[in-house]
CHARMM internal coordinates of N, CA and C (Angstrom, degrees):
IC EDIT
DIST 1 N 1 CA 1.4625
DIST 1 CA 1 C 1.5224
ANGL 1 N 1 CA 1 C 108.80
DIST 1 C 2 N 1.2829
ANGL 1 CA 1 C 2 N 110.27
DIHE 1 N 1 CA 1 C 2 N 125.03
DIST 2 N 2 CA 1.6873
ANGL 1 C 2 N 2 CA 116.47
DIHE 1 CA 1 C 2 N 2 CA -174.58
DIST 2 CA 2 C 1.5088
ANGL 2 N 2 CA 2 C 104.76
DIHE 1 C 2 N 2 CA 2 C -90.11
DIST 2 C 3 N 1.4087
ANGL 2 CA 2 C 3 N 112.01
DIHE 2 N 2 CA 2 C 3 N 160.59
DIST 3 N 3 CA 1.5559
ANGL 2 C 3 N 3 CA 106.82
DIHE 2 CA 2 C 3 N 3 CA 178.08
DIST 3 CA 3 C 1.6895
ANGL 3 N 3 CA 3 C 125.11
DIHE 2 C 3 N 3 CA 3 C -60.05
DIST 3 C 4 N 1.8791
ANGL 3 CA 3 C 4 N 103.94
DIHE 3 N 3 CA 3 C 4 N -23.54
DIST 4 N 4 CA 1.3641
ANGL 3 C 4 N 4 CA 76.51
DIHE 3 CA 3 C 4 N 4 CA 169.89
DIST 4 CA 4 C 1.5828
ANGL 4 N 4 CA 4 C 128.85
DIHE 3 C 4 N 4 CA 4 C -71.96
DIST 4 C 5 N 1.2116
ANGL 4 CA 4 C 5 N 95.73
DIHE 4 N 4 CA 4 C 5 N -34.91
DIST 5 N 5 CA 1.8257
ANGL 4 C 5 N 5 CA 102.80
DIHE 4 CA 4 C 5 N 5 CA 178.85
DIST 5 CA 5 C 1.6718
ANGL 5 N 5 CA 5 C 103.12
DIHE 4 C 5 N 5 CA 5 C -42.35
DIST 5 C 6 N 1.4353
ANGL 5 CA 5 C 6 N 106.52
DIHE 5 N 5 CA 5 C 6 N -50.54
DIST 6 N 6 CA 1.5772
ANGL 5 C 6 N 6 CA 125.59
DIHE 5 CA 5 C 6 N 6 CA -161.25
DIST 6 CA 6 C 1.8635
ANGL 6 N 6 CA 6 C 90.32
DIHE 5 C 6 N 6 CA 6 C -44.22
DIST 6 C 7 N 1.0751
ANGL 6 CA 6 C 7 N 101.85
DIHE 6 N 6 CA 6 C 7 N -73.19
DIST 7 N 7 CA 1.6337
ANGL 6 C 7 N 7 CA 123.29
DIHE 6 CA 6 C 7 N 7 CA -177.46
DIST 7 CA 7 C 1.4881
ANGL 7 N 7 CA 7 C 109.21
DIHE 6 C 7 N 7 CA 7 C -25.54
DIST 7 C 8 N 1.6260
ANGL 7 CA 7 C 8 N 101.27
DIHE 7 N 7 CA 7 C 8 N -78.05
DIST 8 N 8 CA 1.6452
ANGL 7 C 8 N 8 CA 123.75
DIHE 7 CA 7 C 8 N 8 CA 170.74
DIST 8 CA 8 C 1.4177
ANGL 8 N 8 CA 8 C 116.86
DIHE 7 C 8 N 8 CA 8 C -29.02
DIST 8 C 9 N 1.7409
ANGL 8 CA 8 C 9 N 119.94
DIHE 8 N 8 CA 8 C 9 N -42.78
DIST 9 N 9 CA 1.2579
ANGL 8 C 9 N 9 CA 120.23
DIHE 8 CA 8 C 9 N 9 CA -175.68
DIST 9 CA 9 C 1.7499
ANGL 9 N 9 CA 9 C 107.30
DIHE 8 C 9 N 9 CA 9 C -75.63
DIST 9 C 10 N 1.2142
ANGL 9 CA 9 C 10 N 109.85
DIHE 9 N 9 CA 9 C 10 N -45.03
DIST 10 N 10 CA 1.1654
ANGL 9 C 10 N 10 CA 118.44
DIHE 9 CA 9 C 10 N 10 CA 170.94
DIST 10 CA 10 C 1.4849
ANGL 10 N 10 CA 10 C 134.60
DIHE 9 C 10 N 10 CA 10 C -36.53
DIST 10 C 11 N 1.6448
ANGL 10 CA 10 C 11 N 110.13
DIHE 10 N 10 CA 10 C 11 N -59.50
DIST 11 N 11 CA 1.3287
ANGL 10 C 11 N 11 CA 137.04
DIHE 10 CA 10 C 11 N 11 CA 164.00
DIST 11 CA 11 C 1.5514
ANGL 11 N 11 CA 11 C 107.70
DIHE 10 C 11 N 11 CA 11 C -49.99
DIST 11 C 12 N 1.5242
ANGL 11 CA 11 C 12 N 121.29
DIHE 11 N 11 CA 11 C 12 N -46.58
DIST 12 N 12 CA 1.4504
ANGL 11 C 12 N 12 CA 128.00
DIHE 11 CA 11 C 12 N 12 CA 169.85
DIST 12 CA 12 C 1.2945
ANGL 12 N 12 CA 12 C 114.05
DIHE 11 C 12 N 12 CA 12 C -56.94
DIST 12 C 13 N 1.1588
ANGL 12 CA 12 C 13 N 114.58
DIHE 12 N 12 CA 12 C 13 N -55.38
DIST 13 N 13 CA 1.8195
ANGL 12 C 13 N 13 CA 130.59
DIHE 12 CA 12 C 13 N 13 CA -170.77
DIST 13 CA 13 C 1.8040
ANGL 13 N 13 CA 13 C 97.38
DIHE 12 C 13 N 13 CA 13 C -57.61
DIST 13 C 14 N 0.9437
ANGL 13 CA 13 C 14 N 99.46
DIHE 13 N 13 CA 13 C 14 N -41.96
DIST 14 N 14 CA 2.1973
ANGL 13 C 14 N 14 CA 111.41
DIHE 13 CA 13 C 14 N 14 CA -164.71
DIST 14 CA 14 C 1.5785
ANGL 14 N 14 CA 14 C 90.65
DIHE 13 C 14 N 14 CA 14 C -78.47
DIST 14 C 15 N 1.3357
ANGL 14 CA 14 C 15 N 132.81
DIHE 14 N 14 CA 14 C 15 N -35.83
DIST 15 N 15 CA 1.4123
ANGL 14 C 15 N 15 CA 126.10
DIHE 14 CA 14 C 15 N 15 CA -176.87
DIST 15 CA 15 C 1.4741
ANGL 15 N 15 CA 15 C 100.76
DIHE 14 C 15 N 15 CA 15 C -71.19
DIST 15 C 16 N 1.3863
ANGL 15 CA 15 C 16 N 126.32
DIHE 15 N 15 CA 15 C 16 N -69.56
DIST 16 N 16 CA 1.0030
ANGL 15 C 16 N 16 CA 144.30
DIHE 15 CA 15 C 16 N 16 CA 178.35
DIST 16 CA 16 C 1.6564
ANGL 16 N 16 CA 16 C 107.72
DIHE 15 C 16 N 16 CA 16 C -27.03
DIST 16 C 17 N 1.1688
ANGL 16 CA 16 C 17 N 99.32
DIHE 16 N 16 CA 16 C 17 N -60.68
DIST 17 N 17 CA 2.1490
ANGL 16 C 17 N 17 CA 103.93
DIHE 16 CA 16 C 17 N 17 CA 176.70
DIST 17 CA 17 C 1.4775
ANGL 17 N 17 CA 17 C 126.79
DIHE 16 C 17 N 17 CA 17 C -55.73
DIST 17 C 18 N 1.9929
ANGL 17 CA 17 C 18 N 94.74
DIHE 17 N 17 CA 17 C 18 N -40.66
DIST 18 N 18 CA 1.5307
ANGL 17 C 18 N 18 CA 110.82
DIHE 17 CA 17 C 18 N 18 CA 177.09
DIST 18 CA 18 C 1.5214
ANGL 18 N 18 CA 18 C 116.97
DIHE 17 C 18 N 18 CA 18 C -57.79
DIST 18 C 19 N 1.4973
ANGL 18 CA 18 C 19 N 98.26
DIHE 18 N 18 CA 18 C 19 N -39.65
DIST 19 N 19 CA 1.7471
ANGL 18 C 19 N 19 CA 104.64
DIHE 18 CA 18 C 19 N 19 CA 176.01
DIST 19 CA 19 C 1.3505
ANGL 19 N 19 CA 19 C 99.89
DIHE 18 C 19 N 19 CA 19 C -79.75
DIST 19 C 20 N 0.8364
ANGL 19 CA 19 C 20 N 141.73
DIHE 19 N 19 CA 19 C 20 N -33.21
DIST 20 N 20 CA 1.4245
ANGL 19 C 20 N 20 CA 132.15
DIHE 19 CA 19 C 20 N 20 CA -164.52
DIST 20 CA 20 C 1.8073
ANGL 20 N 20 CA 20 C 111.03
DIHE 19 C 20 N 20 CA 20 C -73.39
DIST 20 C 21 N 1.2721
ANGL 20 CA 20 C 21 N 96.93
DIHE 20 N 20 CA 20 C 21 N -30.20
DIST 21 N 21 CA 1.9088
ANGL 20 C 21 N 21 CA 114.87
DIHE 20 CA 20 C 21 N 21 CA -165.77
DIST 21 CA 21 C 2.1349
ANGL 21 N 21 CA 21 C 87.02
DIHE 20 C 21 N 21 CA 21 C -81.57
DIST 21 C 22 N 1.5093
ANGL 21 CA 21 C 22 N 106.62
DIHE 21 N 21 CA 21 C 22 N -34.69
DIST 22 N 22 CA 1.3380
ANGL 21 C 22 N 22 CA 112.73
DIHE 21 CA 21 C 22 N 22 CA -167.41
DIST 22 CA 22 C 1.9162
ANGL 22 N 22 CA 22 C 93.25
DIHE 21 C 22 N 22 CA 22 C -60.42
DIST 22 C 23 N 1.3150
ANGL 22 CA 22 C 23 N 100.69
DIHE 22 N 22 CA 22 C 23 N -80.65
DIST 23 N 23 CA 1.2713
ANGL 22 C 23 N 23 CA 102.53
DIHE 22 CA 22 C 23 N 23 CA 172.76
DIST 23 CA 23 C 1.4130
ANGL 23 N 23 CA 23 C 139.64
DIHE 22 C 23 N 23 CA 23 C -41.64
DIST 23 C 24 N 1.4655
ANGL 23 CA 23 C 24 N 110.25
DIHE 23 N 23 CA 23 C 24 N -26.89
DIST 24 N 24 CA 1.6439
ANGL 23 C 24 N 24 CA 91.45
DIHE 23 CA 23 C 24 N 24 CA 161.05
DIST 24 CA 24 C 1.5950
ANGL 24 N 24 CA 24 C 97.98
DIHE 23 C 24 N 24 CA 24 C -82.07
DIST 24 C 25 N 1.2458
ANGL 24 CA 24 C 25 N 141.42
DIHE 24 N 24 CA 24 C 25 N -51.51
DIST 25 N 25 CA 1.5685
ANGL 24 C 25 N 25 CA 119.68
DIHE 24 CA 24 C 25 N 25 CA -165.26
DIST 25 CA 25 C 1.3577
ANGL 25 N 25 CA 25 C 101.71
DIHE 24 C 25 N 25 CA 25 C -34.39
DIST 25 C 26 N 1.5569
ANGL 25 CA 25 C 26 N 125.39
DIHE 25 N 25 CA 25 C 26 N -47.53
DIST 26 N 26 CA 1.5425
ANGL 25 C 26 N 26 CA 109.85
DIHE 25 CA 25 C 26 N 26 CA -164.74
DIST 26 CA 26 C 1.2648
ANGL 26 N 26 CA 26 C 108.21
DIHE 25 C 26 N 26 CA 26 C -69.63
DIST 26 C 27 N 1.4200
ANGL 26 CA 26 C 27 N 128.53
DIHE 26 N 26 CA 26 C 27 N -49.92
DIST 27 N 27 CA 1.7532
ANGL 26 C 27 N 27 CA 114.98
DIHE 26 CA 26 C 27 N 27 CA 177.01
DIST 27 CA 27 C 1.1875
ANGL 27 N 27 CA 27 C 106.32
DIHE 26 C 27 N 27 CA 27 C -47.08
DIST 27 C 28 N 1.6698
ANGL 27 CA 27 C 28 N 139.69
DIHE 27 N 27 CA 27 C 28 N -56.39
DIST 28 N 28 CA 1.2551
ANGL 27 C 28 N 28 CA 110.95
DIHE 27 CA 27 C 28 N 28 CA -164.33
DIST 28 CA 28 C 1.5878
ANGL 28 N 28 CA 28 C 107.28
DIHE 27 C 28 N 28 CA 28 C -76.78
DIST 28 C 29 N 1.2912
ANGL 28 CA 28 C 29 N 133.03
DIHE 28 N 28 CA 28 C 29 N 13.98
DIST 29 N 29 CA 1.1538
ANGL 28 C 29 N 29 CA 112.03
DIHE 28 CA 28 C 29 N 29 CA 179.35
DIST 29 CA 29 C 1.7560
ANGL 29 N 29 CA 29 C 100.21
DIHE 28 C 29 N 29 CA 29 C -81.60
DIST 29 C 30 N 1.6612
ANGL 29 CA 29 C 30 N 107.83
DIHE 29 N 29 CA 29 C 30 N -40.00
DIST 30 N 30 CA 1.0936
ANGL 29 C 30 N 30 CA 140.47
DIHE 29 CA 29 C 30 N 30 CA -131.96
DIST 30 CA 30 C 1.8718
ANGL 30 N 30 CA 30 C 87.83
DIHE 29 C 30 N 30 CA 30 C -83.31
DIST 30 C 31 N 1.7275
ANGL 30 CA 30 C 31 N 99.97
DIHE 30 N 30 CA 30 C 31 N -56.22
DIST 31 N 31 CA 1.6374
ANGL 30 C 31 N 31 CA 107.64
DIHE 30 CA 30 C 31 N 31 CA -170.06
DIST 31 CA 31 C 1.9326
ANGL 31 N 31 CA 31 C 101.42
DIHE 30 C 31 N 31 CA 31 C -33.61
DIST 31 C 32 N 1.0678
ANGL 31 CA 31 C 32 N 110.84
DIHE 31 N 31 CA 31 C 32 N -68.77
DIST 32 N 32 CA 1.7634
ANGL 31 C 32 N 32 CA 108.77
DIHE 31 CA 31 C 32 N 32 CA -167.27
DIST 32 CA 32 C 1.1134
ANGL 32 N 32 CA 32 C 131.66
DIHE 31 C 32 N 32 CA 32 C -50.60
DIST 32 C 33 N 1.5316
ANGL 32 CA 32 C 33 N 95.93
DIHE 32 N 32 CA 32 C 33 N -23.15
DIST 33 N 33 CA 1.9314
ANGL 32 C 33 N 33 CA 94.43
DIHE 32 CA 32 C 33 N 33 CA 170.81
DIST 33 CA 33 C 1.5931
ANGL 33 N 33 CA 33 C 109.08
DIHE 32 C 33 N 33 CA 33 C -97.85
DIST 33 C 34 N 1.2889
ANGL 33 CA 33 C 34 N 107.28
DIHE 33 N 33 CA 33 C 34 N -5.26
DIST 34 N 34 CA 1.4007
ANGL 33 C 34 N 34 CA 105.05
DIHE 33 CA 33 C 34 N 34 CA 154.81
DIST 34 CA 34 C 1.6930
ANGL 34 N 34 CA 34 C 132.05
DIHE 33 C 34 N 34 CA 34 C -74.55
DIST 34 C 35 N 1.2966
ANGL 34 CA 34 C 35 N 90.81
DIHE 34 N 34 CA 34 C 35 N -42.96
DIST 35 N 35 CA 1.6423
ANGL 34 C 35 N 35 CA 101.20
DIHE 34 CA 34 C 35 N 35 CA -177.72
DIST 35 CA 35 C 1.5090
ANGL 35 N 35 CA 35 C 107.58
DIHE 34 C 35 N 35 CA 35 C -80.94
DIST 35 C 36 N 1.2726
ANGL 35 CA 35 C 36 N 127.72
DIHE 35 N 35 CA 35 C 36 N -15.18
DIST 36 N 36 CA 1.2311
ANGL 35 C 36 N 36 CA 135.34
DIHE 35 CA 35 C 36 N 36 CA 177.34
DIST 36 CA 36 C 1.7382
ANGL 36 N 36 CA 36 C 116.69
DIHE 35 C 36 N 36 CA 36 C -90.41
END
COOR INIT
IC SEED 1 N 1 CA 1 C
IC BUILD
């Protein structure tokens, strides 16, 4: 694996987390006015 790939996977992996960190903030915002 050459550094660009190296990079590319990286940049993917960091998108992938950012949405992921996005989406749980919204469930837990979301869970309490549901359960409430």
């Amino acid at each position: 694996m050459n550094m660009a790939e190296a990079t590319k996977t990286i940049s993917v992996i960091q998108s992938i987390v950012s949405v992921v960190g996005l989406l749980m903030v919204l469930l837990l915002n979301l869970l309490p006015r549901l359960g409430g």
